[in-house]
C-alpha positions as CSV (number, residue, x, y, z in Angstrom):
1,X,18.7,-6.6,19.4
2,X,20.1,-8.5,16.7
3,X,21.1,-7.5,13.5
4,X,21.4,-8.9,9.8
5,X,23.1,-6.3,7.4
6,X,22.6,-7.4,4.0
7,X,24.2,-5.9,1.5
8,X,22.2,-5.9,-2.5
9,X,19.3,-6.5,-0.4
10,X,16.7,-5.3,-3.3
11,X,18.7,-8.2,-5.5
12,X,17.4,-11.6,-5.9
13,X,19.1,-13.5,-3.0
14,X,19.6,-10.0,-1.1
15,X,15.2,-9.5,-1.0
16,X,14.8,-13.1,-0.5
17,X,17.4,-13.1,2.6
18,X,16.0,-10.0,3.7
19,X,12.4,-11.5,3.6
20,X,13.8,-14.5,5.9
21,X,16.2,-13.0,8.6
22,X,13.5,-10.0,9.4
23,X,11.0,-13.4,9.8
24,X,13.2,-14.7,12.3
25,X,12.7,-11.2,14.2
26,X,15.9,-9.8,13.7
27,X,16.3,-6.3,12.4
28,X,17.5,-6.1,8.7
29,X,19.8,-3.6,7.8
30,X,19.8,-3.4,3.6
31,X,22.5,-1.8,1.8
32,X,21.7,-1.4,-1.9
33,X,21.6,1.3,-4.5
34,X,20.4,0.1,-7.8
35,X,23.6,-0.3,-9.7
36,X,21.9,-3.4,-11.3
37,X,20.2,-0.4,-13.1
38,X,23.0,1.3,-14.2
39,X,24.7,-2.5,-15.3
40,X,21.6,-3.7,-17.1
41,X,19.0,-1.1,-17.6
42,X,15.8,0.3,-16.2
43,X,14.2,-3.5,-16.8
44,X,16.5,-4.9,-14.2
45,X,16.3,-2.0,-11.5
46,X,15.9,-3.6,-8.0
47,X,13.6,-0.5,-6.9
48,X,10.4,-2.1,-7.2
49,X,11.9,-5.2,-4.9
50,X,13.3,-2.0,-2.3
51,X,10.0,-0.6,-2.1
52,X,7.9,-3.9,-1.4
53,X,10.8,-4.8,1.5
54,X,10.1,-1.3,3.0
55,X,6.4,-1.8,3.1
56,X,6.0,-5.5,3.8
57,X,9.2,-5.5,6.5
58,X,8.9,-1.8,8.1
59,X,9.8,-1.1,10.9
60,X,12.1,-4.0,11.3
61,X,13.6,-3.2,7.8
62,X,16.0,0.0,7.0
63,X,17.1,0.7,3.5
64,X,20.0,2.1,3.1
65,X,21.2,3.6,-0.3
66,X,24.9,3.3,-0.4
67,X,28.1,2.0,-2.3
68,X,29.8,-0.7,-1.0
69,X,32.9,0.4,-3.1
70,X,32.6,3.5,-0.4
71,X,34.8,2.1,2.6
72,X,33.7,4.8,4.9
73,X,29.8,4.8,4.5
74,X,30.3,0.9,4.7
75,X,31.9,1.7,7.7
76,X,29.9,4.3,9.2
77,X,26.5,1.7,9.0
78,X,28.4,-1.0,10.7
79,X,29.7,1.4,13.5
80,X,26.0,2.6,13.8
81,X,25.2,-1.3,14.8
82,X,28.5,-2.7,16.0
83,X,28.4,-5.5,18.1
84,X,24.7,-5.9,17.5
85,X,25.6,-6.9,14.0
86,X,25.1,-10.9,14.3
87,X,25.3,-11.6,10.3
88,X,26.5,-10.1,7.6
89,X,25.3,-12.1,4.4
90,X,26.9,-10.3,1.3
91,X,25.5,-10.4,-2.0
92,X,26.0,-7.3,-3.8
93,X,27.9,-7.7,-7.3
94,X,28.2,-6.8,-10.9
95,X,27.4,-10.4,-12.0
96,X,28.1,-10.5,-15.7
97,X,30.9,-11.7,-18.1
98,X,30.3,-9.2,-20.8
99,X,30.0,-6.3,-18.8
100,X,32.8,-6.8,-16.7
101,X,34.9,-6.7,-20.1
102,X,33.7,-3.5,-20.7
103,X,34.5,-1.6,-17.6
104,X,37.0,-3.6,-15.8
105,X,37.7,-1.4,-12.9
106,X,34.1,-1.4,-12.1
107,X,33.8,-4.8,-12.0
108,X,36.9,-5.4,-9.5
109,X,36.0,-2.2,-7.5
110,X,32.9,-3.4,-6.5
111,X,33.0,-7.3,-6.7
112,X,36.8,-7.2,-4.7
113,X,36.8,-4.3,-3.0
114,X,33.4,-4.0,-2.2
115,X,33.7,-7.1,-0.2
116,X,37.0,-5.9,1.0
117,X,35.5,-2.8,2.7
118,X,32.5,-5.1,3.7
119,X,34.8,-7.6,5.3
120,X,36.9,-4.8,7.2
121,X,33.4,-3.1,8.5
122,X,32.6,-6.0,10.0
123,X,36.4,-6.9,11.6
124,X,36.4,-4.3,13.2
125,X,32.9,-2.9,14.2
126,X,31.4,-6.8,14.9
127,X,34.3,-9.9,14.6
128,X,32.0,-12.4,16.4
129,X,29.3,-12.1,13.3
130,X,28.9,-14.5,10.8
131,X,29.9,-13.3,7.4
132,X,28.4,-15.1,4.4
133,X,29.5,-14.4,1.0
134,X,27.5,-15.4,-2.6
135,X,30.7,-16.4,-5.0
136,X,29.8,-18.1,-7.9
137,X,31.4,-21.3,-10.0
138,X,32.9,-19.1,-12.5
139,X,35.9,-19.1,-9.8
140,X,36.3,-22.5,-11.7
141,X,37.2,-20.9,-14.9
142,X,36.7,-22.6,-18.0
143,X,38.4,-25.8,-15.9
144,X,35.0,-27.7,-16.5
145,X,35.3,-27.7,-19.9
146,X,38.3,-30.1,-19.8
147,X,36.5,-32.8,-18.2
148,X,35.1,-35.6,-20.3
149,X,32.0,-34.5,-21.7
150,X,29.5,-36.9,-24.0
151,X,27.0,-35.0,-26.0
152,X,23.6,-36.0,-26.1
153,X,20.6,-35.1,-27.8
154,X,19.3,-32.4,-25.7
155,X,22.6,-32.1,-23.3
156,X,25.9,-32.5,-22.5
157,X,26.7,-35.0,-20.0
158,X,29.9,-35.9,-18.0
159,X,31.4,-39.3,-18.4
160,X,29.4,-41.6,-15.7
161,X,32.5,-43.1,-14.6
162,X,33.9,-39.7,-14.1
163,X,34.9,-39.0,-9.9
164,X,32.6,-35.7,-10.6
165,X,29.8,-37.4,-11.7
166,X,27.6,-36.5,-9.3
167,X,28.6,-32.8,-9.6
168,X,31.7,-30.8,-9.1
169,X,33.5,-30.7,-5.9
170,X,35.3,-27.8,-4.0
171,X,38.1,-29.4,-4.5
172,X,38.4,-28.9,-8.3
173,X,41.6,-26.0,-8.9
174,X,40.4,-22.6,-9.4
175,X,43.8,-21.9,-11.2
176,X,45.7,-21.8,-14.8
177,X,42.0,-21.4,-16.5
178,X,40.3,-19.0,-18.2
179,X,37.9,-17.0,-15.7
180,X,37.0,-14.0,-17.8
181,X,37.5,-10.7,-15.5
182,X,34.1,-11.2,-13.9
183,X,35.5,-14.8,-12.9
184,X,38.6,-13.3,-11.5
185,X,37.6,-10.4,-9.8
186,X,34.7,-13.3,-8.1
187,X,38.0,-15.2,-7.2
188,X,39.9,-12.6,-5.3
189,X,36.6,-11.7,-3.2
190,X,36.4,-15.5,-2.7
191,X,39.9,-15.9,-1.6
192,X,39.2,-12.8,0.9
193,X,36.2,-14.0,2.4
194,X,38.6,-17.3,3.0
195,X,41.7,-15.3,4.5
196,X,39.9,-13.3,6.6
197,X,37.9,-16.9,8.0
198,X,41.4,-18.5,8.2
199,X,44.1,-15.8,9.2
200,X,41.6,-13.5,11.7
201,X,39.3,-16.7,12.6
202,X,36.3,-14.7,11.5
203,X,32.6,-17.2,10.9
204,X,33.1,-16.8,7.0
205,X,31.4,-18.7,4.4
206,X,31.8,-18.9,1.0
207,X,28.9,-20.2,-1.4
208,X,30.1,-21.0,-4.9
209,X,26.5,-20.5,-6.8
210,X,25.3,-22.1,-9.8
211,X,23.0,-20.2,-11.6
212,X,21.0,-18.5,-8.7
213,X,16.8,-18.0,-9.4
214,X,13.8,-17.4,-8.5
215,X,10.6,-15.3,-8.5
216,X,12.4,-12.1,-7.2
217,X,14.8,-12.2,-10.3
218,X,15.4,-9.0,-12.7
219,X,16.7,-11.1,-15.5
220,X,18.0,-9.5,-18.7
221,X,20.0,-11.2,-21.7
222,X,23.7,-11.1,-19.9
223,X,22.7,-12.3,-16.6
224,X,20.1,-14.0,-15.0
225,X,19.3,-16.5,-17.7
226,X,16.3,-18.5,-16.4
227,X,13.9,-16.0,-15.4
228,X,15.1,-14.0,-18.4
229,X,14.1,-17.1,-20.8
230,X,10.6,-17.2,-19.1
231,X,10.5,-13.6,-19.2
232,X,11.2,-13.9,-23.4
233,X,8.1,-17.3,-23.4
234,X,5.9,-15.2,-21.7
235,X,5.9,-12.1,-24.1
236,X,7.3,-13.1,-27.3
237,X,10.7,-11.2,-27.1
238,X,13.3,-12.9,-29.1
239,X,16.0,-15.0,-27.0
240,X,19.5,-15.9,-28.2
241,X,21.5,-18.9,-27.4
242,X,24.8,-18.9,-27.5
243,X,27.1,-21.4,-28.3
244,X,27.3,-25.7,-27.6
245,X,24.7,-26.2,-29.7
246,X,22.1,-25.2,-26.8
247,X,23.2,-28.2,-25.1
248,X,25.1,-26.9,-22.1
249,X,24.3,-27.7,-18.7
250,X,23.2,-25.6,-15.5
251,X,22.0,-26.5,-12.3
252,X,19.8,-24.1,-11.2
253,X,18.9,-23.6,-6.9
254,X,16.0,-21.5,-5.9
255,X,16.6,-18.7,-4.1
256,X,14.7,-20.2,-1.2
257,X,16.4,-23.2,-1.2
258,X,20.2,-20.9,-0.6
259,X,18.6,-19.0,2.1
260,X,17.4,-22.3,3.6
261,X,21.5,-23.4,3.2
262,X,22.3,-19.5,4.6
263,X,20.4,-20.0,7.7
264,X,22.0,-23.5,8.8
265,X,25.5,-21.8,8.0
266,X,24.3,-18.9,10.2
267,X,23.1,-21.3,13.2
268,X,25.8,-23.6,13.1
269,X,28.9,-21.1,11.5
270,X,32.7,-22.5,10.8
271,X,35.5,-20.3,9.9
272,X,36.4,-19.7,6.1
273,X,34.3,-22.8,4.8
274,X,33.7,-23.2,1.3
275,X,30.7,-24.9,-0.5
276,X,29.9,-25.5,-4.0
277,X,26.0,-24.7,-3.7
278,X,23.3,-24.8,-6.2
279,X,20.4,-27.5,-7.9
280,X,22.7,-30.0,-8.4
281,X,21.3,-33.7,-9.8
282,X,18.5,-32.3,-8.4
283,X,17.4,-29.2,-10.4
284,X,19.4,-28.8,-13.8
285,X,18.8,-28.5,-17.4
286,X,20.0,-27.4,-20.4
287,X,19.4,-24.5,-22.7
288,X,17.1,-26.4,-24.9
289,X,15.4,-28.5,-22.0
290,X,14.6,-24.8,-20.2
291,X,13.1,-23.8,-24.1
292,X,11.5,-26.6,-24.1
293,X,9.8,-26.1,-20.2
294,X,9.1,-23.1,-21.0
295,X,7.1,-23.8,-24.4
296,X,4.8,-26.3,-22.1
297,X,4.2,-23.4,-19.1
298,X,3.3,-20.8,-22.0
299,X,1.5,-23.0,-24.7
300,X,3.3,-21.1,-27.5
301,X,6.8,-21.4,-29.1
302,X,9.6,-19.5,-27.9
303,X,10.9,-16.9,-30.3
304,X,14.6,-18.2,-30.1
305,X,17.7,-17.8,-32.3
306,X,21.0,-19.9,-32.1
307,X,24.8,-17.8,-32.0
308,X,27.6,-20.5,-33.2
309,X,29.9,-18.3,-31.1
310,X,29.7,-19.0,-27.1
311,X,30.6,-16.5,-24.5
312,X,34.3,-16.1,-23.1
313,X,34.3,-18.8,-20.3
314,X,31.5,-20.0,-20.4
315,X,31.0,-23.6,-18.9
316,X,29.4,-26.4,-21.6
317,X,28.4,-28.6,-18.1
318,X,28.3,-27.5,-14.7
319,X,26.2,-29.3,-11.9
320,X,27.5,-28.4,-8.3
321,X,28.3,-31.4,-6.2
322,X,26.2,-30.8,-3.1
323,X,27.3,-33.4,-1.0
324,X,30.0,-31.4,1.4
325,X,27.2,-28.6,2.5
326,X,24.5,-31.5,2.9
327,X,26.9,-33.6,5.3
328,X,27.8,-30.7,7.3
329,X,24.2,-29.9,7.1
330,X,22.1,-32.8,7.3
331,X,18.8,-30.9,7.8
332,X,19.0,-28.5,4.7
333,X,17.4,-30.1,1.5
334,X,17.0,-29.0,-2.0
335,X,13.2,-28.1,-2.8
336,X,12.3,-26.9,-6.0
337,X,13.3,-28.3,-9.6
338,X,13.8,-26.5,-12.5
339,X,10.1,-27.0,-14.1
340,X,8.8,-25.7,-10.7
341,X,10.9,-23.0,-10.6
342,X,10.2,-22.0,-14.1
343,X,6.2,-22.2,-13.1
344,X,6.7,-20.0,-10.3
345,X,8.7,-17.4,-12.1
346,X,5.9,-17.1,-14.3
347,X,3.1,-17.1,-12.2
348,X,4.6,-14.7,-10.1
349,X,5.4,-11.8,-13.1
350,X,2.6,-12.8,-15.6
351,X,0.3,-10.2,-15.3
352,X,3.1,-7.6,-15.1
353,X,4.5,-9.3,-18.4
354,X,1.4,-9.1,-19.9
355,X,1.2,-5.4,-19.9
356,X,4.5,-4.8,-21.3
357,X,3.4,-7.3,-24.0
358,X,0.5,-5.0,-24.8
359,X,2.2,-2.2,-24.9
């Protein structure tokens, strides 16, 4: 028997990982318990995901309601598996700027020591597994604001002649910036997930995320901007944009496409690796090239406002440079673009969209 435990496995990357490792016939063990609820509100509760992985997965799926800032239930599921534990692909967070300046030990209790607890669990109940971590660029800081940035009429670009031109690297510092406390309570779980690769020669990867997306996304207005933006097109709620003049710059990676990059990490693991992961060249836009997508996919103009004041930290461009994880990887390639993903958002939660519309 193998096993994958998968911790926010009712999130976006957690269902969509879920989905894919239980595919591959392994048994999924998913630890979540709906805190995106308690972060976000009742529109951004993961139950309806949990209850489609229990019927579409069962019997090869077990849900399992806990707290990953617990260290002895943590422990307790892993001892339950032990050495059958084969993965470990870690993706439970509080994932937003603003909130994590309102209830900073929260945010550090379960974004560090969450992964802490989920690191130890697996050192000692199953070493040999493959740990894989979701980290995020915000471990950057406001660092990618410095660079040399030309404004354009619907973007911000980076100086062509720039050596990050084609993206950023890993090797930009993650230090003497601006991270806000979600940033830096991302950068000591990142730094963890490294140690524990380096010092205990543990199969850990660490996936710095641009903006992460898809079909399974609960988006709301602090996090999850893309499927919250098609969200707003398809039923008229108002949208804000903050700051940069709408012009700043995400790459945006299909959930799809990271489990894709998870599963070659998984087959082929190194120890405390690091990878700057998401659309890249590929599949980015900026705020008002996603407005304008979104206009074309609904026929109808989005309700939208403009805030001169941008959010602590926030990046003005960020595209991840993709090309370390696609040499290691030759075989993995990026899929879907932002207009597809924006189509597929909204063909996936139309009808349900509808009826809150009507309502």
């Amino acid at each position: 028997m193998s096993v994958a435990v998968v911790t926010g496995s009712a999130g976006l990357i957690g269902s969509e990982a879920s989905r894919h490792f239980a595919g591959l016939g392994m048994v999924v063990v998913g630890i979540d318990n709906d805190m995106r609820s308690q972060f976000f509100g009742p529109e951004a509760s993961t139950r309806r995901q949990r209850e489609q992985l229990r019927a579409e997965l069962s019997p090869q799926y077990r849900h399992i309601d806990a707290d990953i800032r617990n260290g002895e239930a943590l422990d307790a599921v892993f001892a339950e598996y032990g050495k059958h534990i084969s993965l470990v692909v870690h993706t439970a967070a509080q994932p937003s700027h603003d909130w994590a300046a309102r209830d900073p030990h929260t945010d550090f209790g379960v974004n560090a020591v969450g992964t802490l607890n989920a690191l130890e669990a697996t050192r000692k109940h199953a070493p040999d597994a493959v740990f894989i971590f979701t980290s995020t660029n915000k471990v950057y800081g406001d660092t990618p604001n410095r660079l040399p940035l030309i404004e354009q009429e619907t973007r911000w670009e980076i100086d062509p002649a720039h050596i990050y031109a084609n993206g950023i690297r890993e090797d930009m510092s993650i230090d003497q910036t601006l991270h806000s406390l979600f940033g830096a309570s991302k950068v000591a779980a990142d730094i963890l997930v490294q140690e524990y690769g380096r010092y205990f020669g543990m199969n850990t990867g660490v996936f710095r995320g641009g903006c992460l997306t898809g079909p399974n996304h609960s988006g709301t207005q602090l996090h999850g901007f893309l499927a919250y933006l098609v969200k707003c097109a398809a039923t008229g709620h108002p949208y804000t944009v903050f700051g940069y003049g709408g012009k700043q710059v995400r790459d945006n990676i299909h959930s799809a496409d990271l489990i894709q990059a998870f599963d070659a990490f998984f087959r082929a693991p190194r120890a405390g690796e690091v990878y700057n992961i998401g659309g890249g060249r590929f599949s980015n836009c900026s705020m008002l090239e996603a407005i304008r997508i979104c206009e074309e996919l609904t026929d109808r103009p989005l309700n939208w406002t403009y805030t001169e004041a941008n959010r602590t930290g926030d990046h003005i461009w960020y595209v991840s440079d993709v090309s370390k994880f696609a040499a290691h990887y030759p075989e993995w390639k990026l899929i879907h673009d932002v207009p597809s993903i924006c189509r597929e958002i909204l063909e996936a939660s139309a009808d349900r969209w509808a009826e809150v519309a009507t309502r």
